[in-house]
N, C-alpha and C positions, 0 to 999 in steps of 0.2 A: 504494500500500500504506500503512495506515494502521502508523505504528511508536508512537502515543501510547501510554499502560498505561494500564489498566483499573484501575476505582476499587479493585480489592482490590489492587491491585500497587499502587497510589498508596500506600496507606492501609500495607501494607509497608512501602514504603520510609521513609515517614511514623515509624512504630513503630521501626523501627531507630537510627532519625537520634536522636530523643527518649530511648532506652535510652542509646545511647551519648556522647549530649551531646557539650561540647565536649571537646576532647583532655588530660586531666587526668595532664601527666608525672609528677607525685610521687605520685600512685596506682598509675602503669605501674609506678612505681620498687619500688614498697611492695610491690604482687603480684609481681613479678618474684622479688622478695630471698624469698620464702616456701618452705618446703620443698619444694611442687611447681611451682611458679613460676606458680599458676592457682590459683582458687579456687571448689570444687563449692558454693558456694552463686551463684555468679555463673553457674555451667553451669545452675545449675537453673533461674534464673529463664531465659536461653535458651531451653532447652524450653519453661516458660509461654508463650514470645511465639509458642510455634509452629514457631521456626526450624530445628528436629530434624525434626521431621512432613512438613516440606516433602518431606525427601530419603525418605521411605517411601511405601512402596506403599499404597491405600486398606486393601485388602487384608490388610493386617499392620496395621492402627489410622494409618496416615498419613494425609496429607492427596494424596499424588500430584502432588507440585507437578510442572512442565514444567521442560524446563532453561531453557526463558525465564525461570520462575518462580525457580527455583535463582542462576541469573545476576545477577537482579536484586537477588535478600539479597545476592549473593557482592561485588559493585561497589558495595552502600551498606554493608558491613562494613568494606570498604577503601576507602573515603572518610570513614568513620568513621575510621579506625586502628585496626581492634576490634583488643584485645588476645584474644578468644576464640578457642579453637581449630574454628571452627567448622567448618571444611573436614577438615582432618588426624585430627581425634578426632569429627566431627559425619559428614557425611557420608559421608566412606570408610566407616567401619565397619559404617555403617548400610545401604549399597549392597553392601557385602560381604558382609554376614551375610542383607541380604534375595536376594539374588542364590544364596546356599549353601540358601534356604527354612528359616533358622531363624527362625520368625517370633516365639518366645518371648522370645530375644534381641533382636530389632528394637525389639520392645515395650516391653523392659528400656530399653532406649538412648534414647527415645523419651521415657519418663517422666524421665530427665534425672538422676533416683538413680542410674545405675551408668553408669561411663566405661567406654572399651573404649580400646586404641591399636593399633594394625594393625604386623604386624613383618614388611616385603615386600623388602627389601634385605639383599642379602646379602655380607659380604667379598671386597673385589675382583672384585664384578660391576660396580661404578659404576654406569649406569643401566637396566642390564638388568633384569626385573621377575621374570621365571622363576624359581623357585627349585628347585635344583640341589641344594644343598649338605645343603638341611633334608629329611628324608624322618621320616616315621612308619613304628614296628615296635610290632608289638602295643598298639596302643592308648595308645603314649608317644612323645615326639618328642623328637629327637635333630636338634642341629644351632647354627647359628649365625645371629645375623640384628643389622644395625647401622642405628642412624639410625631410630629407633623414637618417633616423635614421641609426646608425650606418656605414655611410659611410667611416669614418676612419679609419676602420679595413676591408674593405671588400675587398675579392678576385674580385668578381663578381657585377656587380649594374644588378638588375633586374627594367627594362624602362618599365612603360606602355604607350602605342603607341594609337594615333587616328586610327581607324578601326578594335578595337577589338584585336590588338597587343599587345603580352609583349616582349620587346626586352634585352638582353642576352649582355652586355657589361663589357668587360676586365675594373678593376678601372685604371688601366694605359694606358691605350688605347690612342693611336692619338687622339684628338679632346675631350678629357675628362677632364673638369676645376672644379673641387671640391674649395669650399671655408668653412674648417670646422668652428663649434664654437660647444660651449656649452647651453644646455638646460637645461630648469628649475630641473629634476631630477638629475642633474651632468653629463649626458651623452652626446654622442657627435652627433651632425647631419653634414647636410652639403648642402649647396645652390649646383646645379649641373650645367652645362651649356654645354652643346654637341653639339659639331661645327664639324659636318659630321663624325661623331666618328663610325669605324664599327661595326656592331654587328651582332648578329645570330637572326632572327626574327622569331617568334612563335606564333601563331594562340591562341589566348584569348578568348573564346567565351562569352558577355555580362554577360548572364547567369552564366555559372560560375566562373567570375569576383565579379559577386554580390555577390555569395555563399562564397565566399572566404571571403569577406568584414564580412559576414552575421555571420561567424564564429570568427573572430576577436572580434567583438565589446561583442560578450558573452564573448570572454576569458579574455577582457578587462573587463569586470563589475564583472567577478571570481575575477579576481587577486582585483579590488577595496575592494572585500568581503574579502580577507586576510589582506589587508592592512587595512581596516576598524577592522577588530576584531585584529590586533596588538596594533593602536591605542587607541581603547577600554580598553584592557588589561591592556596595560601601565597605561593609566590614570587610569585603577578601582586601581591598585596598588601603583600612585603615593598620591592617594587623604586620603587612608589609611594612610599614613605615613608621609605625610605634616603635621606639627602643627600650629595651629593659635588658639591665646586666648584658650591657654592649652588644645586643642584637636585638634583632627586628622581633617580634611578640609572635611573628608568621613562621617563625620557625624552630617552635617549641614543639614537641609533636603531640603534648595534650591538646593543644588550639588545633593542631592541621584534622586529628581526628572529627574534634567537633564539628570543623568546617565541613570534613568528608560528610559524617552526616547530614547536614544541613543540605548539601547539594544535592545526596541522595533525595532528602525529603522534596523539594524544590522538583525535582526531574518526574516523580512520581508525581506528584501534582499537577505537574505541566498534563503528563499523558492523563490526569483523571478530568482535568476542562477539554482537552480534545476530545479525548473517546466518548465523554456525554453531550457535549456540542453538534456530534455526528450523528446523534440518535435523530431517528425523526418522529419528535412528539406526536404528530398529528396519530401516528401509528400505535399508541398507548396513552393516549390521552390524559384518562385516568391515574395511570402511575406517573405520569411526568415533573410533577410535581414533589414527590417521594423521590425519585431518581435523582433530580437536581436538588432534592436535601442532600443527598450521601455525597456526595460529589462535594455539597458545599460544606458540610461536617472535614473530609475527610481534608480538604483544602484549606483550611479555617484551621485545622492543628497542626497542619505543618507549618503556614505561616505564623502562626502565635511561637512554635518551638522556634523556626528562624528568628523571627524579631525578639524573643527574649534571649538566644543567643548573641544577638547582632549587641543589644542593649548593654549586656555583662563585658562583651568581648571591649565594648568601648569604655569600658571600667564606670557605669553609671549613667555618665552625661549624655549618653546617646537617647534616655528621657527626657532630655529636658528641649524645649523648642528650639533651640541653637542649631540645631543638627537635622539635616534631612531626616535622619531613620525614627529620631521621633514623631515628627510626622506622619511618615509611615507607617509605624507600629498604631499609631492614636486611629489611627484612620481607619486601616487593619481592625482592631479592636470592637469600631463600631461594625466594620460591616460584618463582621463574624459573631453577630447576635442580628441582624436585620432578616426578619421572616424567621426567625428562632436560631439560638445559638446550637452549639454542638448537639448537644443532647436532646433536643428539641427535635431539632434536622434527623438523627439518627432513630430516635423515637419512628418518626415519619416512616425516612425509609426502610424499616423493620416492617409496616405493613406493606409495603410494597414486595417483598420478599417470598 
């Protein structure tokens, strides 16, 4: 089996690396500190490269990328360190609203002018995705919803509704109570609270709810797999040039083993986002969502075991914001609890078994 990319996937990843250049802290620092802790003129130019379009159907004006195709931005965004929300505000919403057949809205999303942020957790479900609590009456929605990535930049809140509903709500809207903060990667969420707040309501079928879910947690264990081999990187480079008792820290052979491992984990990783990238959902519909738990469990521990390797090996301070790999690791972190952490994921794919 041939696993090379095709000169438009080269030529991608290509385009990405060169957008994102090198890892520029005191710019993460600067957007970070800004009222929404993102900036819609950096969203937009995203859209220009394309990388919105991937995730839509031809259909609705996309391009119909493949989840190989999806994978591959997802693992050169986090080998980059993108600070963009490309997954949590880019794709969700975009699989969401095309999934619900609102193709006006895809379109919106698509041109890179209007954000959306999706609000699918709800208080003290932890990572159950159902939602129970929010229900629509008469064409307004009533209810609660926490951990609302990117809610302070968003045009639109995309609601999921009890009975199979995604509901369509203006951020300023009557009856809409945002309470921002920040999260462990520096970026911003927000508790939600809708007190009869109007919306435009939209038929969500379970099914493909789940498939939506089902594709997230792969693009979630891609991006861990970039941000895993940045980490790696860094540290094979820092341990080279660290000196301790008149040589380099890279050639002690307790460090080279640990390294060994880590590359090991890193390579098996790699092959566990291909080989599930390859599957084609449409073909088990049902499991797909289980399948890309295991995947993203199983991706999700190697990169935690790299970055807390990479963390020690920089004797601490690779924690702290100074340092790319903390970043990394912070970032890492979150997405390896988004749609259920390890055990959660593993739980899942155990009924798929």
């Amino acid at each position: 089996m041939n696993f090379d990319f095709d000169d438009d996937q080269q030529l991608t990843r290509d385009t990405i690396g060169r957008f994102l250049g090198p890892v520029d802290i005191a710019a993460r620092h600067a957007m970070r500190k800004s009222a929404s802790g993102y900036s819609r003129d950096r969203w937009q130019e995203v859209a220009d490269l394309g990388l919105l379009a991937l995730a839509a159907p031809e259909a609705m004006g996309g391009m119909g990328g493949t989840m190989v195709d999806l994978a591959l931005v997802a693992e050169a965004l986090g080998k980059g360190i993108a600070i963009d929300p490309w997954l949590e505000n880019g794709v969700l919403p975009i699989r969401l609203a095309a999934a619900a057949g609102d193709g006006a809205l895809v379109e919106d999303l698509l041109a890179g002018s209007h954000f959306a942020a999706v609000a699918f957790a709800e208080p003290g479900r932890r990572y159950e995705t159902e939602a129970v609590g929010t229900r629509a009456e008469g064409g307004q929605i009533v209810g609660a919803k926490t951990f609302v990535l990117g809610a302070p930049l968003a045009d639109t809140l995309l609601v999921t509704v009890a009975g199979n509903q995604l509901a369509k709500v203006a951020r300023n809207a009557v009856g809409v109570v945002l309470q921002d903060y920040s999260v462990l990667d520096g970026s911003n969420a927000a508790t939600l609270d809708l007190h009869r707040a109007p919306a435009e309501i939209l038929d969500l079928p379970a099914a493909k709810f789940d498939r939506v879910i089902g594709d997230i947690r792969l693009l979630a264990a891609a991006e861990m797999l970039g941000l895993a081999q940045a980490m790696f990187d860094d540290t094979l480079n820092y341990v080279g040039e660290r000196q301790q008792f008149g040589a380099a820290i890279g050639s002690f052979q307790a460090l080279q083993h640990r390294l060994v491992e880590c590359y090991a984990s890193l390579e098996q990783a790699r092959s566990m986002v291909l080989r599930t990238a390859m599957l084609d959902p449409t073909t088990d519909d049902a499991n797909w969502p289980r399948i890309a738990a295991g995947a993203k469990a199983f991706v999700g521990e190697a990169a935690m075991k790299i970055g807390l390797e990479a963390v020690q090996m920089h004797g601490g301070m690779g924690q702290t914001d100074e340092l790319a790999i903390g970043h990394a690791l912070k970032r890492a972190m979150l997405l390896d609890k988004l749609f259920g952490d390890q055990d959660h994921c593993l739980r899942s794919f155990a009924r798929a078994a």
